[in-house]
PDB file of N, CA, C and O in Angstrom, chain B, residues numbered from 101:
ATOM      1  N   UNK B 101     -32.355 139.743   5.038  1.00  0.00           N
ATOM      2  CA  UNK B 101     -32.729 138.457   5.583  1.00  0.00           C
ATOM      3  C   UNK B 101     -31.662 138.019   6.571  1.00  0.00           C
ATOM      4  O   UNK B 101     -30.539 138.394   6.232  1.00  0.00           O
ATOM      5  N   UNK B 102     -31.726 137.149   7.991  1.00  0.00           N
ATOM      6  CA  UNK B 102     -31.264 136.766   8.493  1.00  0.00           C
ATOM      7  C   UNK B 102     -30.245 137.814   9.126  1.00  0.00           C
ATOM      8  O   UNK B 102     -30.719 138.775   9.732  1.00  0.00           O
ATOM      9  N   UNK B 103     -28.553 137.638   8.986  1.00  0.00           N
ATOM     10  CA  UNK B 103     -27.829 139.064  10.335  1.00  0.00           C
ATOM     11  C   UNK B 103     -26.994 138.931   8.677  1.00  0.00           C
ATOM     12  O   UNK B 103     -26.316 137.948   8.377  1.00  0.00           O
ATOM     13  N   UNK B 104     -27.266 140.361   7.558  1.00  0.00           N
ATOM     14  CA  UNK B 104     -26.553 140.487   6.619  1.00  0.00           C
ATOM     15  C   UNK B 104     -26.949 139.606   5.371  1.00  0.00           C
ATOM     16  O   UNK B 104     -27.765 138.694   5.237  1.00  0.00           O
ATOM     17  N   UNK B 105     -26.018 140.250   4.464  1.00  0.00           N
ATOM     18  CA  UNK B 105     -26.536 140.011   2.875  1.00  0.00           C
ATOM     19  C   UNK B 105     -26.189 138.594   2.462  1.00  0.00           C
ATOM     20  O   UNK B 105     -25.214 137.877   2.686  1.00  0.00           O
ATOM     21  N   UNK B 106     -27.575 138.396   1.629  1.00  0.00           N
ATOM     22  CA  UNK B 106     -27.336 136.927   1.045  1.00  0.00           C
ATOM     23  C   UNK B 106     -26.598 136.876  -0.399  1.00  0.00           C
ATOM     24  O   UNK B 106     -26.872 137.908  -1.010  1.00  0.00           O
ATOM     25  N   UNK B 107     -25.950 136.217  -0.973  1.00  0.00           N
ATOM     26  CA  UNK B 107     -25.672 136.561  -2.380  1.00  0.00           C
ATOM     27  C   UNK B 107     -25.522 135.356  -3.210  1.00  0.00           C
ATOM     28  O   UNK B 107     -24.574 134.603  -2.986  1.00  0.00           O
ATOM     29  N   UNK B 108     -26.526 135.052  -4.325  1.00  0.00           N
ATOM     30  CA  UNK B 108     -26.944 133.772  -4.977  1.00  0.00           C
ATOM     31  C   UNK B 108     -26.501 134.524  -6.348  1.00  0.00           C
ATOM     32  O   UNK B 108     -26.994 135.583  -6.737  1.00  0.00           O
ATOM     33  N   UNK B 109     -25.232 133.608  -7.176  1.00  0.00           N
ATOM     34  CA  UNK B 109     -25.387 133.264  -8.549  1.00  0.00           C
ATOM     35  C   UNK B 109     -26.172 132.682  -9.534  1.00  0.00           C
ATOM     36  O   UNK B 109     -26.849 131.679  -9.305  1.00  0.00           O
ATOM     37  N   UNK B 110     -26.131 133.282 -10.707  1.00  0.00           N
ATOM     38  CA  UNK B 110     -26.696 132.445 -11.465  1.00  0.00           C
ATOM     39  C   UNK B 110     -25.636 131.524 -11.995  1.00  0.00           C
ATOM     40  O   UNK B 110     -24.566 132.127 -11.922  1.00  0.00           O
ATOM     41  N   UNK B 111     -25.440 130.110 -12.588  1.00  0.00           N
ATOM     42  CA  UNK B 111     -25.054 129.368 -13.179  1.00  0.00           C
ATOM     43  C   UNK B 111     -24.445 129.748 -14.767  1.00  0.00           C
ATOM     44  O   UNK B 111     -23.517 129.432 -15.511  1.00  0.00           O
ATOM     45  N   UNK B 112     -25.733 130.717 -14.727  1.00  0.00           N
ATOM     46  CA  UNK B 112     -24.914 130.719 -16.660  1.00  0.00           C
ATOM     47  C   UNK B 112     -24.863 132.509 -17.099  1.00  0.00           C
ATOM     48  O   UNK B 112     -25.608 133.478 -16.953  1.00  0.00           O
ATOM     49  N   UNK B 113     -24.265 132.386 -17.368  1.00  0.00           N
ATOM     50  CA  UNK B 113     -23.913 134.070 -17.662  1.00  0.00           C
ATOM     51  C   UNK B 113     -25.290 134.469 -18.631  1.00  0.00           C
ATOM     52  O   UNK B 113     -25.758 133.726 -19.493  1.00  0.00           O
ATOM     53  N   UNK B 114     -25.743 135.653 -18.312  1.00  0.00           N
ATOM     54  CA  UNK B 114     -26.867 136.391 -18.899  1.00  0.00           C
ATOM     55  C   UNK B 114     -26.598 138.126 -19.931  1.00  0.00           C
ATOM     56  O   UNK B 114     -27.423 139.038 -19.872  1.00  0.00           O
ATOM     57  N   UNK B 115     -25.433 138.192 -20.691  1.00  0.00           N
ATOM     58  CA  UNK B 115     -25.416 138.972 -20.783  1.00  0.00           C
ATOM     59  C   UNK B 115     -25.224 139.164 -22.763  1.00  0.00           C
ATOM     60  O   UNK B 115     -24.241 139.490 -23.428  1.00  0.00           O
ATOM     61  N   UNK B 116     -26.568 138.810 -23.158  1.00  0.00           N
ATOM     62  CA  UNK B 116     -26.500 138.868 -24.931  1.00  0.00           C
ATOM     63  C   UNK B 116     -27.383 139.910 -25.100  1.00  0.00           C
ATOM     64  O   UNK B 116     -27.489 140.267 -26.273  1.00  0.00           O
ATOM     65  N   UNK B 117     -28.251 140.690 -24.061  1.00  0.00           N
ATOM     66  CA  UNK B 117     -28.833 141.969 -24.353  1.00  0.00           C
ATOM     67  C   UNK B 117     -30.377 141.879 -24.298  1.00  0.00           C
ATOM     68  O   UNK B 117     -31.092 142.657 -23.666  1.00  0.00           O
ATOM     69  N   UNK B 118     -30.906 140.574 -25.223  1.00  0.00           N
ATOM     70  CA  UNK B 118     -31.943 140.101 -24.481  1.00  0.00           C
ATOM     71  C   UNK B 118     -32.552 140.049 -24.106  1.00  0.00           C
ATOM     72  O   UNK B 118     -32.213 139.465 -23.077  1.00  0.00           O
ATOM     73  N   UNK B 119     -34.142 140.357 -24.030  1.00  0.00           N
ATOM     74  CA  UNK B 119     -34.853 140.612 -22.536  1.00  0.00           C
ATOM     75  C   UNK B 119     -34.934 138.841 -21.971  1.00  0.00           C
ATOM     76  O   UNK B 119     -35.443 137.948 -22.648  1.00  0.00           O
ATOM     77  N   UNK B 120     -34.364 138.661 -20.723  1.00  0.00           N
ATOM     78  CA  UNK B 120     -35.006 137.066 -19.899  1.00  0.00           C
ATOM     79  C   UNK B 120     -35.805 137.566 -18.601  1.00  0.00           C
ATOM     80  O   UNK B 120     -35.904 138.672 -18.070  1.00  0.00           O
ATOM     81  N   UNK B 121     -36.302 136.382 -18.326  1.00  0.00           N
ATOM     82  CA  UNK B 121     -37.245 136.046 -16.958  1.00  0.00           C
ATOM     83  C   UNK B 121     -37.020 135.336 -15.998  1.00  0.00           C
ATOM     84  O   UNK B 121     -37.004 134.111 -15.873  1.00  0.00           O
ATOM     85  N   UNK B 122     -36.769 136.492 -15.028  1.00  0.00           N
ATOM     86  CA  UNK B 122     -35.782 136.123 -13.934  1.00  0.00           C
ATOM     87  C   UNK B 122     -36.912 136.061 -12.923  1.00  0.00           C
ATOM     88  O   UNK B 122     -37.816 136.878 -13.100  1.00  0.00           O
ATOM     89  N   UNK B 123     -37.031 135.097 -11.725  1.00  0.00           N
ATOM     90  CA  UNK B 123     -38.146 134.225 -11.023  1.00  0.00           C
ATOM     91  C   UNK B 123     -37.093 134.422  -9.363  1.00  0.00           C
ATOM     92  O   UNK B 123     -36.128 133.682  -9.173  1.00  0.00           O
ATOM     93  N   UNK B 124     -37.473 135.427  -8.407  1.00  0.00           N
ATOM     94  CA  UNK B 124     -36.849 135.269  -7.382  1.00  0.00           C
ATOM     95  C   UNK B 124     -38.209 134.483  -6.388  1.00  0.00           C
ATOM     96  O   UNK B 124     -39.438 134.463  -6.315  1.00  0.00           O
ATOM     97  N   UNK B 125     -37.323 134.063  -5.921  1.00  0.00           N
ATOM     98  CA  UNK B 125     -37.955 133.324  -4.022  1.00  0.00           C
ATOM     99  C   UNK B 125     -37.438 133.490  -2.934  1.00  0.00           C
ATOM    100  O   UNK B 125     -36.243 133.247  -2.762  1.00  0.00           O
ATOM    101  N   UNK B 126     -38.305 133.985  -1.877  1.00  0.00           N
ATOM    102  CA  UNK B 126     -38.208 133.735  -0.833  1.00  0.00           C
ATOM    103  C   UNK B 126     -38.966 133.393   0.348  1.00  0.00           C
ATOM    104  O   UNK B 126     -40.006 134.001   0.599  1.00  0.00           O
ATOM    105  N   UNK B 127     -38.473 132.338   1.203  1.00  0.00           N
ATOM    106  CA  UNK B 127     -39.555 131.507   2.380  1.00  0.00           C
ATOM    107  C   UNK B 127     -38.441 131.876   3.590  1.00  0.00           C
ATOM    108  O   UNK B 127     -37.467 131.125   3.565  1.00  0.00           O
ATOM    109  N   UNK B 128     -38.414 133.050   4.795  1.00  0.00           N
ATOM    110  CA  UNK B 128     -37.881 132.357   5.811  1.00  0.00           C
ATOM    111  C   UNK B 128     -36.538 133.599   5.596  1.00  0.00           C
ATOM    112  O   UNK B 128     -36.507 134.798   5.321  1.00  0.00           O
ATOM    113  N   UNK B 129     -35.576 132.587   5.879  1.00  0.00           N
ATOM    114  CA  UNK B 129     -34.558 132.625   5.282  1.00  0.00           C
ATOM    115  C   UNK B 129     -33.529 132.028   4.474  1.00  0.00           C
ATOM    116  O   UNK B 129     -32.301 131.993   4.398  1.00  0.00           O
ATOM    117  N   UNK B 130     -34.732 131.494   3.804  1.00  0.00           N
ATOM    118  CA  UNK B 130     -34.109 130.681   2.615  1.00  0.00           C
ATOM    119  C   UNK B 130     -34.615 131.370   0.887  1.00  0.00           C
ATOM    120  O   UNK B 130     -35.471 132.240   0.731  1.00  0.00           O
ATOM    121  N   UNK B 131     -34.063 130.903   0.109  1.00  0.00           N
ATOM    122  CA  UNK B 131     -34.442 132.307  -1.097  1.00  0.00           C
ATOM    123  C   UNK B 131     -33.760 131.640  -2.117  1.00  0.00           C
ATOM    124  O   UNK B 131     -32.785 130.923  -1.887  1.00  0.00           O
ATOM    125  N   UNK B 132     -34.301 131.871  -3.434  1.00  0.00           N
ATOM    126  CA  UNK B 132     -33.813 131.269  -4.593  1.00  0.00           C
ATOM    127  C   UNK B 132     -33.920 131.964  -6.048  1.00  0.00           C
ATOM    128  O   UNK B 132     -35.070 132.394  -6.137  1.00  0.00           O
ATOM    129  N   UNK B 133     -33.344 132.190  -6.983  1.00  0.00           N
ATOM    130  CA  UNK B 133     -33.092 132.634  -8.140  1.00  0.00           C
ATOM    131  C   UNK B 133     -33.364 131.799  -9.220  1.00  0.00           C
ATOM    132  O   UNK B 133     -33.046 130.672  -8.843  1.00  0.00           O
ATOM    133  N   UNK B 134     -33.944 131.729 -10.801  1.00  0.00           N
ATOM    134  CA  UNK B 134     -34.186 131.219 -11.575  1.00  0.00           C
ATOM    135  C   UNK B 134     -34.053 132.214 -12.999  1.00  0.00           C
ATOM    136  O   UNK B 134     -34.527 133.345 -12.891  1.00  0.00           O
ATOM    137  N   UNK B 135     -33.504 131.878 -14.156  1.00  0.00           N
ATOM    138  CA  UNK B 135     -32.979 132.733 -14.615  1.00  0.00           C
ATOM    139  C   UNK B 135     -33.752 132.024 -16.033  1.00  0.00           C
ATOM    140  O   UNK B 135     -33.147 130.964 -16.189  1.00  0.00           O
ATOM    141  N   UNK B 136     -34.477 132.105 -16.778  1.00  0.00           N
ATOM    142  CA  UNK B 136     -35.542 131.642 -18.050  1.00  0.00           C
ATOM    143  C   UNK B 136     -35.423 130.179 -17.696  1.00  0.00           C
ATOM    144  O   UNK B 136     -34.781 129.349 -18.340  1.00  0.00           O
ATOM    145  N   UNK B 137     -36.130 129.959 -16.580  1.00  0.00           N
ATOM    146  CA  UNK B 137     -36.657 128.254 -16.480  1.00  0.00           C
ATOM    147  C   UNK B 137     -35.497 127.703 -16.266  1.00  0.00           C
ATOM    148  O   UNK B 137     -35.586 126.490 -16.076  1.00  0.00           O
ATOM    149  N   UNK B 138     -34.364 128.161 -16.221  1.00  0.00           N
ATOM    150  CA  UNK B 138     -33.796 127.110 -15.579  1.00  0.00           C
ATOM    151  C   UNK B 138     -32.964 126.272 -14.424  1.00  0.00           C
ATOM    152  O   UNK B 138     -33.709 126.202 -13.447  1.00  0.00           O
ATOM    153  N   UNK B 139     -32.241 125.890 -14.268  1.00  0.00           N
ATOM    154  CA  UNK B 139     -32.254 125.228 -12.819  1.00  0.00           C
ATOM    155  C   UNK B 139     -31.801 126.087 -12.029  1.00  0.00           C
ATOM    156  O   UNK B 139     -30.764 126.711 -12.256  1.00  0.00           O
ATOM    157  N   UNK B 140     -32.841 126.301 -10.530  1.00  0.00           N
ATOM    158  CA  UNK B 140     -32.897 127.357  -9.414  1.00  0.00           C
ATOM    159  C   UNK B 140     -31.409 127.209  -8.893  1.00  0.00           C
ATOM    160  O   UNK B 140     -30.670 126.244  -9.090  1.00  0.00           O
ATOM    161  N   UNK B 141     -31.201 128.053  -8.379  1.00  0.00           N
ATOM    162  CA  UNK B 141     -30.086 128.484  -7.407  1.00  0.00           C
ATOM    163  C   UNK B 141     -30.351 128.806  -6.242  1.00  0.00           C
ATOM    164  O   UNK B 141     -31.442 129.334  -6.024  1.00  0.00           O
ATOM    165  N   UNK B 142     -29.626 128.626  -5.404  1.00  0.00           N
ATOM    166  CA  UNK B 142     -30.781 128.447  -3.726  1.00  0.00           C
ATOM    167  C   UNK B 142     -29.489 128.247  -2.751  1.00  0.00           C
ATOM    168  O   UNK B 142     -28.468 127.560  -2.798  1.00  0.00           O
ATOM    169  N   UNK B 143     -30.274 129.575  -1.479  1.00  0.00           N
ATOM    170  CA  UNK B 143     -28.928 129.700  -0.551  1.00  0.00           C
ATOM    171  C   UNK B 143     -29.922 130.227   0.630  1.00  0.00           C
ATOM    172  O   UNK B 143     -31.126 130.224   0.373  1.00  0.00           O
ATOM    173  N   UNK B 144     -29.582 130.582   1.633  1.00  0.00           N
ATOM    174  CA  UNK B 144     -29.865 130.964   2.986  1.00  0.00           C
ATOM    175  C   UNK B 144     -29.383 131.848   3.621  1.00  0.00           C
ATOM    176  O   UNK B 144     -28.289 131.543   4.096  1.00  0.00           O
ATOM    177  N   UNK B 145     -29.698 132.756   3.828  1.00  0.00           N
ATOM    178  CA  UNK B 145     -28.760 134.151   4.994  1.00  0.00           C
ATOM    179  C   UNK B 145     -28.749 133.255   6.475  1.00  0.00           C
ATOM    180  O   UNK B 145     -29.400 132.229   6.668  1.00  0.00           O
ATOM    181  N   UNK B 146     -27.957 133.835   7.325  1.00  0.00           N
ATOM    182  CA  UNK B 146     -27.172 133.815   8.379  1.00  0.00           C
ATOM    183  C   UNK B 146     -27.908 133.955   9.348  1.00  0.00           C
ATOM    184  O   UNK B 146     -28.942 134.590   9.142  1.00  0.00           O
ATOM    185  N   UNK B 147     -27.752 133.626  10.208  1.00  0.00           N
ATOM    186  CA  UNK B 147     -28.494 133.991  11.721  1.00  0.00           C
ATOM    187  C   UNK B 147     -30.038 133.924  11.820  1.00  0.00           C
ATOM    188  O   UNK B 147     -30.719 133.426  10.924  1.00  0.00           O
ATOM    189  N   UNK B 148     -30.470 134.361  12.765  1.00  0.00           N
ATOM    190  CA  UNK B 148     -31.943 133.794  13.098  1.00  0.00           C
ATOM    191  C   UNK B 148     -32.995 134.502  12.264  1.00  0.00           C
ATOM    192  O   UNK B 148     -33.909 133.899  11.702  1.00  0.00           O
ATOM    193  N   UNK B 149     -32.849 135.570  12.226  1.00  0.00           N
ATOM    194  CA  UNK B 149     -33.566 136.216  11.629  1.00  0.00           C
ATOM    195  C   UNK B 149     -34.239 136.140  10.386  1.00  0.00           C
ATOM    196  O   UNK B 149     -33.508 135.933   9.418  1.00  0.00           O
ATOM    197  N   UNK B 150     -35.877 136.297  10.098  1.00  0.00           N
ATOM    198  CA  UNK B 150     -36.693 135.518   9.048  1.00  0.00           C
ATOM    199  C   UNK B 150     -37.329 136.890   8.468  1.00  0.00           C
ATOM    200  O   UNK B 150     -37.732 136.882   7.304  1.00  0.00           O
ATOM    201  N   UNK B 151     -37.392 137.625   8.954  1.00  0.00           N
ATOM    202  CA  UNK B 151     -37.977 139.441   8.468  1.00  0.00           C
ATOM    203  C   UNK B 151     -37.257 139.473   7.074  1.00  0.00           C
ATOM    204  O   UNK B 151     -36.471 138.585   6.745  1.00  0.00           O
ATOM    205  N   UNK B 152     -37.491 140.282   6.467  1.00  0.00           N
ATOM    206  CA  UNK B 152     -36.634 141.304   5.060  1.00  0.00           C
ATOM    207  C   UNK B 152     -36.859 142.936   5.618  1.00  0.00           C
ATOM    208  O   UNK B 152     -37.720 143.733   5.246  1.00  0.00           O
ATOM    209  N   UNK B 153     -35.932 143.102   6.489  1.00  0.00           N
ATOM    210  CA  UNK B 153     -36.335 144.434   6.652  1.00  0.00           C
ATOM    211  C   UNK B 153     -35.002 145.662   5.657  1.00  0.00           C
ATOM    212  O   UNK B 153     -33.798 145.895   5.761  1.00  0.00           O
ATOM    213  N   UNK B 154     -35.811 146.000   5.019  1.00  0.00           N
ATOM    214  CA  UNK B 154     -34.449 146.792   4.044  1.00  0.00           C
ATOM    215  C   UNK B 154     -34.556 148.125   4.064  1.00  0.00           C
ATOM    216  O   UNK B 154     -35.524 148.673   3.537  1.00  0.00           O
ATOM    217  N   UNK B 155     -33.256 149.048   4.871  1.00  0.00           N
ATOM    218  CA  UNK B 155     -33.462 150.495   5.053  1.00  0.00           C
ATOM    219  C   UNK B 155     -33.184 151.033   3.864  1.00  0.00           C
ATOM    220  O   UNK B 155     -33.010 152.243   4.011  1.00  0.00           O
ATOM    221  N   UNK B 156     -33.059 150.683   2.718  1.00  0.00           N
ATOM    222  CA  UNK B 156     -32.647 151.423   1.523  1.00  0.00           C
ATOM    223  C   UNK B 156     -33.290 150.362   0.466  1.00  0.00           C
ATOM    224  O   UNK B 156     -34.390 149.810   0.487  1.00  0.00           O
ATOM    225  N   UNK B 157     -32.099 150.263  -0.568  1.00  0.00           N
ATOM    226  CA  UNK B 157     -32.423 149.716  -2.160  1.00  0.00           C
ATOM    227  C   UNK B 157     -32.021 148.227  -1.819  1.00  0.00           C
ATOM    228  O   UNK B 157     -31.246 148.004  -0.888  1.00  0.00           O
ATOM    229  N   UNK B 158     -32.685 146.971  -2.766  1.00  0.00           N
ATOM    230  CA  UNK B 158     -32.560 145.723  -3.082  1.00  0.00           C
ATOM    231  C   UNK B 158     -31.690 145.509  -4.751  1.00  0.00           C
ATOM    232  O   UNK B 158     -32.141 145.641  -5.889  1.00  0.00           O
ATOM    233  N   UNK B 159     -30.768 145.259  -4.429  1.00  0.00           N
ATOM    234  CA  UNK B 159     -29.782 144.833  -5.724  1.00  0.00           C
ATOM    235  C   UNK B 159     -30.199 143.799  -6.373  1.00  0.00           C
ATOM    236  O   UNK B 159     -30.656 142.889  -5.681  1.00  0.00           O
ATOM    237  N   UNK B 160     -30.180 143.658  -7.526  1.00  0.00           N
ATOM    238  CA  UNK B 160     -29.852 142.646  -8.358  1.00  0.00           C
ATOM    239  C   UNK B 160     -29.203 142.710 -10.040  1.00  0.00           C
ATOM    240  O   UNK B 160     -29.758 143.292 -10.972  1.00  0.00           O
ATOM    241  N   UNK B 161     -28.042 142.033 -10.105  1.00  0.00           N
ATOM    242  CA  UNK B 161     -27.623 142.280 -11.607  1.00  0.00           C
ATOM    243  C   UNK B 161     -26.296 141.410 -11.965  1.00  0.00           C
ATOM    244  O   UNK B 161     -25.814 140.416 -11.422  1.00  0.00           O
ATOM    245  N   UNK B 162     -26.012 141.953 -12.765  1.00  0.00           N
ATOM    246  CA  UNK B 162     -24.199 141.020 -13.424  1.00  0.00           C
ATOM    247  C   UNK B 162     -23.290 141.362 -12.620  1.00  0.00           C
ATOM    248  O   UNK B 162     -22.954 142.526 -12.400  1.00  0.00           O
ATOM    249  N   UNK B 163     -22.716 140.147 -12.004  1.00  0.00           N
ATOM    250  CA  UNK B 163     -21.016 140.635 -11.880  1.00  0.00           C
ATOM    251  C   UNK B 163     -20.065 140.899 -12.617  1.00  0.00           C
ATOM    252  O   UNK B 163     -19.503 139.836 -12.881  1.00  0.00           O
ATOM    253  N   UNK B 164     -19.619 141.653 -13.052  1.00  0.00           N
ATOM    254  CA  UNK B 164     -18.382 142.078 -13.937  1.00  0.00           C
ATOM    255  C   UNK B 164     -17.260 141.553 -13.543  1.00  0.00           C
ATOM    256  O   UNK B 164     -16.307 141.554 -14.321  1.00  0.00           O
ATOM    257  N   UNK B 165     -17.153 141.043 -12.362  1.00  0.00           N
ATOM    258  CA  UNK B 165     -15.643 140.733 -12.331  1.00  0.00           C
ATOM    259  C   UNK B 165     -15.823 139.429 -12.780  1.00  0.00           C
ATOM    260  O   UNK B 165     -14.858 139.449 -13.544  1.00  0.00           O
ATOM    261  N   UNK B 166     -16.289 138.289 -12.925  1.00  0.00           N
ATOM    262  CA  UNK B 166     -16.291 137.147 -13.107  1.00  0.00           C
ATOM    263  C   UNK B 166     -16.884 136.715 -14.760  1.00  0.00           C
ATOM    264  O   UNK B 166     -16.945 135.535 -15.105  1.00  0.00           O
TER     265      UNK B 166
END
């Protein structure tokens, strides 16, 4: 989206093993995360650009360092 990667946290750490229901969005270049209902997380990529054009794989998961 937009010129380079967007990168949205979740608020609350997700890692008790668990299965949850994770709710992505995107309009534009604007895009949002929801992690079992609860309150979205919401950010915007860079530059003009409104496409998703992706030459490879789409990430999503835990940060370990934090």
């Amino acid at each position: 989206m937009g010129a380079g990667p967007a990168e949205m946290r979740s608020r609350v750490r997700v890692n008790d093993g668990a299965p949850h229901t994770v709710f992505l969005d995107r309009l534009g270049r604007a895009g949002s995360v929801q992690i079992d209902g609860g309150e979205p997380v919401a950010d915007s990529s860079k530059g003009s650009l409104q496409m998703l054009n992706v030459n490879g794989n789409i990430y999503f998961g835990m940060d370990t360092k934090h």
